[in-house]
N, C-alpha and C positions, 0 to 999 in steps of 0.2 A: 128734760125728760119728755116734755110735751112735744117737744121737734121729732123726737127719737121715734115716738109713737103715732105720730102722720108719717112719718115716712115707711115702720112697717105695715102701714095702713095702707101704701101705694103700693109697695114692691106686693103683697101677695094677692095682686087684682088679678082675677083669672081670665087671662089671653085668650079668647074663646075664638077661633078660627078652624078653616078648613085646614083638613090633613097638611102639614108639612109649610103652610104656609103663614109667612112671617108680616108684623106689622110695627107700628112704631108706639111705643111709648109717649104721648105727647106728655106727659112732664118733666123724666129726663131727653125724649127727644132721641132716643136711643131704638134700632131696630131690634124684636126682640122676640123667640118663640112662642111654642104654644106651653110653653112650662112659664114663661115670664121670663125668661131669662136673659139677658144682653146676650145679642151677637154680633160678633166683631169679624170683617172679612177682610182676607188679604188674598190678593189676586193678580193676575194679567188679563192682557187684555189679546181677544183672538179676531182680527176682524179681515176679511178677504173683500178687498176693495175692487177686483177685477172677476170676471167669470170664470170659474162657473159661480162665483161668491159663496163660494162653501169651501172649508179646508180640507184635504186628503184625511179619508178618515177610519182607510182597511191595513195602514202598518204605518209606523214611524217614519218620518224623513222630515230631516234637521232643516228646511226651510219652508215646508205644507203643510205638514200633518198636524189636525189633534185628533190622535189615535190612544184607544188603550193604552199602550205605553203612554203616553204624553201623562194620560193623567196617574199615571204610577209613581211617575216622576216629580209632578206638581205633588201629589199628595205627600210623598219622602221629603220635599220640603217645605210642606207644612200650608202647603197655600190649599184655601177651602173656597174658589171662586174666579170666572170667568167671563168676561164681558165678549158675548158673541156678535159676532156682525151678521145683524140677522136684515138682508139687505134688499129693499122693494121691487131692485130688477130682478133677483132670484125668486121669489114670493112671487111676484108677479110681471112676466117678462112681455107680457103684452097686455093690452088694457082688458081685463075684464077674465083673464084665466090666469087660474091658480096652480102652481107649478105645486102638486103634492109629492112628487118626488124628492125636491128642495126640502119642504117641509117636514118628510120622513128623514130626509138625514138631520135635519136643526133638533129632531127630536129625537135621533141616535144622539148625538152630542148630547144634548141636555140629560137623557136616561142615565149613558154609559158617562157622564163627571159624577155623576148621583151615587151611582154604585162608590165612589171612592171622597164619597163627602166632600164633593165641591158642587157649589151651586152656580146656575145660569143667569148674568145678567142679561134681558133680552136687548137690543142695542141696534135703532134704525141708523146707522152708519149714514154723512156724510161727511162730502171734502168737497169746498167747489162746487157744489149744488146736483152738478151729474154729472157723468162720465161726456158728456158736451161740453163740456169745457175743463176735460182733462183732469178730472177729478170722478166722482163715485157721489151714489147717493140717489136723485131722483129718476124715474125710469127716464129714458129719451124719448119712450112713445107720449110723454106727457109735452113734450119740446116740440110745439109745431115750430120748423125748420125757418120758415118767415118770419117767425119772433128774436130771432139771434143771429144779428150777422154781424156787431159791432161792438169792438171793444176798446173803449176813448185811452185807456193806459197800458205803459208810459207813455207811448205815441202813439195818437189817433189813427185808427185803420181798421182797415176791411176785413175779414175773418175770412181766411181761407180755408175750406171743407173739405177732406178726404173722398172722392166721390164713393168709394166702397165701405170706409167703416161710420164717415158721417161726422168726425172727429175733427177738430184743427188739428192743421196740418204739422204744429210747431210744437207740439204735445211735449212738454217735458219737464222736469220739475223744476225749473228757474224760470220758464215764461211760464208756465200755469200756477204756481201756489206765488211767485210774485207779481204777476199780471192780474192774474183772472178771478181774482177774490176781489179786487177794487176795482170791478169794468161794472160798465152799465147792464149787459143781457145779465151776468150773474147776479147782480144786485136786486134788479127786474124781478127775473125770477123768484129770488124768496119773495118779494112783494104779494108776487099773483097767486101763490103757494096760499102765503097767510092770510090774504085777502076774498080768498074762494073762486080766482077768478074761471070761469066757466067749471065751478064744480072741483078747483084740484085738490082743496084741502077736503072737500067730502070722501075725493080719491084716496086719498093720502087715510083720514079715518078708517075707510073702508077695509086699508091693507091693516091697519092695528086689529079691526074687527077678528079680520080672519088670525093672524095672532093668536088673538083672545081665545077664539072659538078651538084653536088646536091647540095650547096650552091651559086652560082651566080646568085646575085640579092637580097642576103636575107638581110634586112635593118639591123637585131640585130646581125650578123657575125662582128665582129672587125676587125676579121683577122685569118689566118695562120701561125703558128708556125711548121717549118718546122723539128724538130727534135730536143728533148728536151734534155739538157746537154752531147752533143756529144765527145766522147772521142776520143783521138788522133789519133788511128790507132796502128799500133802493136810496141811498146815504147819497144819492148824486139830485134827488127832487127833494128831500129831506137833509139837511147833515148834521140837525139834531139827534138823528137816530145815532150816531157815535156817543155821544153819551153816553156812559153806563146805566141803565135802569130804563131809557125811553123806550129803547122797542119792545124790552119786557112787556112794558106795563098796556104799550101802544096796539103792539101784533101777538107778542107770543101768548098770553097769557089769556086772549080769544080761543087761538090756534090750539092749547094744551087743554080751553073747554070743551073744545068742537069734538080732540079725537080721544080725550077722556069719556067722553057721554058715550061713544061709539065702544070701547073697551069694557064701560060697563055693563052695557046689553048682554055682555055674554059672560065677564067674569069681576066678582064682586071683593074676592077676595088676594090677589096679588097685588103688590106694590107698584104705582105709578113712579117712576123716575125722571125727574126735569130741569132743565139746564135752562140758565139763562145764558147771553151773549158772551162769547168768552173770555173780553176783555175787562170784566168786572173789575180786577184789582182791588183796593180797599175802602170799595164804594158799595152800597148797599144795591141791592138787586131789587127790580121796578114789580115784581109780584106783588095783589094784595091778598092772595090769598092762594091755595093749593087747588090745583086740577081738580072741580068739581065740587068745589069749596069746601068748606069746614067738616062738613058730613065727612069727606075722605082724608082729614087730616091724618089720622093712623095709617091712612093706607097711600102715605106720598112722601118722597124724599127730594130734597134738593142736591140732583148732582152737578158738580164742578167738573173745574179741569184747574191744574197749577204746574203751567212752565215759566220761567226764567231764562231771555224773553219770552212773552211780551207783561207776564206779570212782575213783579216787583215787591219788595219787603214783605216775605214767608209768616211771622208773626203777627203784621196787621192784616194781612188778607184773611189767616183761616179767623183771625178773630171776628173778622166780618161777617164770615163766612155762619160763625155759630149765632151772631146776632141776627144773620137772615133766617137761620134754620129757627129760632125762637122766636121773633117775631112773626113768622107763619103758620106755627106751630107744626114742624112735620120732623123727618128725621133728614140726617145729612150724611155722604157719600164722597169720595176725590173718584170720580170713576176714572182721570188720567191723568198722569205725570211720567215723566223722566224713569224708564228702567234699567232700560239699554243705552238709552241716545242721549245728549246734552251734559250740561256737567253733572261728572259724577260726584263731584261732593254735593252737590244738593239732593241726591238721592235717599241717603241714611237720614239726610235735616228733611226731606220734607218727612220721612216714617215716625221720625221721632216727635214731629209738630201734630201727626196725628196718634200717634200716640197721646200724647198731652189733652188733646180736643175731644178724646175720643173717637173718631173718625176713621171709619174703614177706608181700604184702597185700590184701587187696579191700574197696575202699571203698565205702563204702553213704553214697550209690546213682548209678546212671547216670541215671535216670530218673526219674521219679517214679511211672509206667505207671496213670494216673490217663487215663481216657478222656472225664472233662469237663475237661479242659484246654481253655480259652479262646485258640485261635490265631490268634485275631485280636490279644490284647494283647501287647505287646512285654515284659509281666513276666515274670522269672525262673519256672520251673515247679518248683524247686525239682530240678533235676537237673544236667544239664552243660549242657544248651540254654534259651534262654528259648523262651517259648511259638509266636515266630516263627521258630525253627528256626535262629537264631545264638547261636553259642555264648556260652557263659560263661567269658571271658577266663582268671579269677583259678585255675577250676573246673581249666582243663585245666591252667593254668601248674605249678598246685600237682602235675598226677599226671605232667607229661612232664618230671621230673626225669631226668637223669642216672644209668645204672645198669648192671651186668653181671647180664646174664641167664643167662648159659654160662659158668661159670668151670673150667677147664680143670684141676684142681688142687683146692688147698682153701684158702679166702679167710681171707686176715689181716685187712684191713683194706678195708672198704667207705666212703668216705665224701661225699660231694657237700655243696657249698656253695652253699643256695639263693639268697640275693643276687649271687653272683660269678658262678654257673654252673661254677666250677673243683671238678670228679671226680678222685676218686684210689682206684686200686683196688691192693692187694697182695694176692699170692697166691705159693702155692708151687706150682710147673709140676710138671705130670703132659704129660708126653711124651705117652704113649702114649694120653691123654682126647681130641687135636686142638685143635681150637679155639679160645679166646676169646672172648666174644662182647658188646659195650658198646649200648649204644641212649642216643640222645641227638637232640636237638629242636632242629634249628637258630633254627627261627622263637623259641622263646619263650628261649634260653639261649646263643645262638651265632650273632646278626645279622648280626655283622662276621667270622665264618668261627672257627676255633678251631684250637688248636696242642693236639698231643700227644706225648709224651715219652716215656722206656719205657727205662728200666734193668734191665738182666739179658740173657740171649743170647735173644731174644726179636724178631721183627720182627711188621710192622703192615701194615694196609690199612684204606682209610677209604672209606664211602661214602653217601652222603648219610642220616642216619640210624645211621649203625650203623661200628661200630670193630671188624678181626676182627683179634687178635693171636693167633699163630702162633709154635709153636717155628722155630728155625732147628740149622743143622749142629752148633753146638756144645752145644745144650741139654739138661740132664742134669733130670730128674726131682726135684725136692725143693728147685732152686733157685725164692731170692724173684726172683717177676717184679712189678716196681711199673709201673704205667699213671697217669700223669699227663695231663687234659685240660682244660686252660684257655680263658676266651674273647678272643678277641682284642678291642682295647680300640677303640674309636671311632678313627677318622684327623682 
């Protein structure tokens, strides 16, 4: 009895934050409103690695856009979140002026997903360090051109330079993402990045600043993801930094002080988002503490990524994964996996491992935001649409699972059964959080209508979409409420 009564003693702490915006629980470790309530997200990920680094965003089109329509469609199938590429050449295309153009459309997008209850992860996009070596991510005006002419792998040589766009010359996805991740200038580069050399990483805060400064206060912002799958630093004067945890602990976790402090100059209450190196696997991550330390534990999440390759065994990583989120005490996030691309059976396995963990998701990718898309051909574009603007069946069936977005409480047991379509959610009620809240997809999991059940003093309402379970007169705080949802069977 005594357990029963610390814990309604947790659940109805009152989440006292600004309008609309969310923070973590640090003792289940769970992202969660201004009601108290778990929130659980499932998403894609939208990120435009080339210019103008923004998606098409005045009508639909099945390999550019996220437009009104887009998020009509996300919302039909139930996904409440998007990871944007919100990307430092666009923000800031030359040193020291701020493209507000760019930034009024990052803030169409994040408005108009608002409007349809999906929220913004904000998302400083790299691949490859910069578009200088055939990837995305740091401006080129940061690249004095003298610092990069050589790249030792596979075989030693000269870097040959486009004279008009400034680019190697051999730009393509087999020399650059297997070359030019493991050369010396990109290696370099993160070094002088995280090391501040002549000022870049105060650069680099400066561009979160302005971030901050344009989103604080914006209810659909989730958060900040401070620098997407950052690589260790230069592994060819180091090759200890390969290890999983050293350059955490060595560079990044400087780096996420430096442009934390800068973030919070301007905004105190949105979530920090931060990644260690990506080849973590089922090795603990070199963090000793969260962006800005302890003070911001509530307002920091540890995000991942989980493909197959380069990670390995699905069940001991996220377990890892929950022991680094508890040992830092913050909340945890998969902001990327497998949705579209790699194997497709590990796609339902990884939803269902977060499921299990509790852990939200954004799956890479919605698109492919590739502007020679051929739309005259009916083939897959490698995203949720084929290239004539109808969907991809398998694409959406796998993301419009079954799931509680709003848990009222704090969740036992999350689980969905992707052949049957039969949901089962346990939680322990918080009176005083309101709500409940389930998303579910008639068309691809519930043809023939569905039957719901619901043990504990707990009543329901259903409606097209969406299950909102509700305390009733006798409902006490800490009791288990179970949500059973089944489909009904063919006649």
């Amino acid at each position: 009895m005594r357990k029963l009564t610390l814990l309604s003693a947790l659940l109805v702490v009152s989440f006292v934050s600004a309008a609309g915006a969310f923070k973590v629980n640090t003792t289940t470790h769970q992202i969660v409103d201004e009601q108290g309530r778990e929130r659980i997200f499932h998403g894609v990920n939208t990120v435009v690695k080339v210019k103008p680094y923004i998606p098409y965003i005045d009508a639909f089109e099945p390999c550019m856009s996220v437009s009104e329509q887009d998020f009509k469609n996300m919302k039909e199938w139930g996904l409440n979140a998007i990871r944007l590429g919100t990307m430092w050449p666009g923000v800031e295309p030359t040193r020291g002026y701020y493209n507000e153009t760019y930034l009024t459309q990052l803030k169409w997008i994040v408005d108009t997903a608002g409007k349809y209850g999906i929220y913004t992860l904000l998302d400083m996009h790299q691949d490859l360090f910069s578009q200088k070596f055939c990837g995305d991510g740091i401006p080129m005006w940061l690249i004095p051109e003298e610092e990069y002419k050589y790249f030792p792998l596979p075989i030693p040589k000269k870097i040959e330079f486009d004279n008009e766009t400034g680019l190697p010359v051999d730009c393509n996805f087999i020399t650059g993402w297997g070359t030019y991740y493991f050369s010396w200038d990109v290696a370099e580069g993160f070094e002088k990045l995280y090391t501040n050399y002549e000022g870049r990483l105060d650069l680099m805060a400066q561009f979160w600043g302005k971030i901050a400064q344009t989103f604080k206060g914006n209810p659909y912002v989730l958060g900040y993801e401070l620098i997407n799958e950052p690589f260790a630093g230069n592994i060819f004067k180091n090759p200890l930094l390969l290890v999983p945890g050293v350059a955490d602990k060595k560079f990044l976790q400087d780096v996420y002080e430096r442009v934390a402090l800068e973030i919070r100059k301007y905004d105190e209450d949105h979530i920090i988002f931060f990644e260690p190196v990506p080849w973590i696997n089922p090795f603990s991550v070199g963090f000793v503490q969260p962006p800005g330390g302890e003070k911001y534990s509530d307002k920091s999440v540890l995000a991942y990524h989980y493909y197959s390759p380069p990670d390995f065994g699905m069940e001991p990583f996220f377990k890892q994964r929950v022991k680094d989120i508890q040992k830092l005490n913050v909340g945890g996030f998969l902001t990327e996996f497998y949705v579209t691309d790699g194997p497709q059976s590990d796609i339902p396995k990884t939803m269902d491992m977060c499921d299990k963990y509790h852990q939200s998701w954004l799956g890479w990718t919605y698109k492919p935001f590739w502007n020679t898309c051929d739309t005259t051909s009916p083939d897959s574009n490698g995203g949720f649409y084929y290239n004539n603007g109808t969907v991809v069946y398998q694409a959406v069936h796998n993301v419009a699972r079954t799931y509680a977005t709003a848990i009222a409480g704090q969740t036992i047991l999350s689980y969905f059964n992707t052949t049957s379509g039969d949901y089962t959610l346990q939680y322990y009620m918080c009176v005083e959080c309101g709500q409940t809240e389930i998303n579910y997809n008639s068309e691809h999991y519930y043809p023939n209508g569905l039957n719901i059940e619901i043990s504990g003093n707990a009543k329901y309402t259903s409606q097209e979409g969406k299950v909102v379970v509700s305390p009733n007169s006798n409902s006490k705080s800490s009791e288990i409420i179970t949500v059973k949802i089944t489909a009904n069977q063919q006649q």
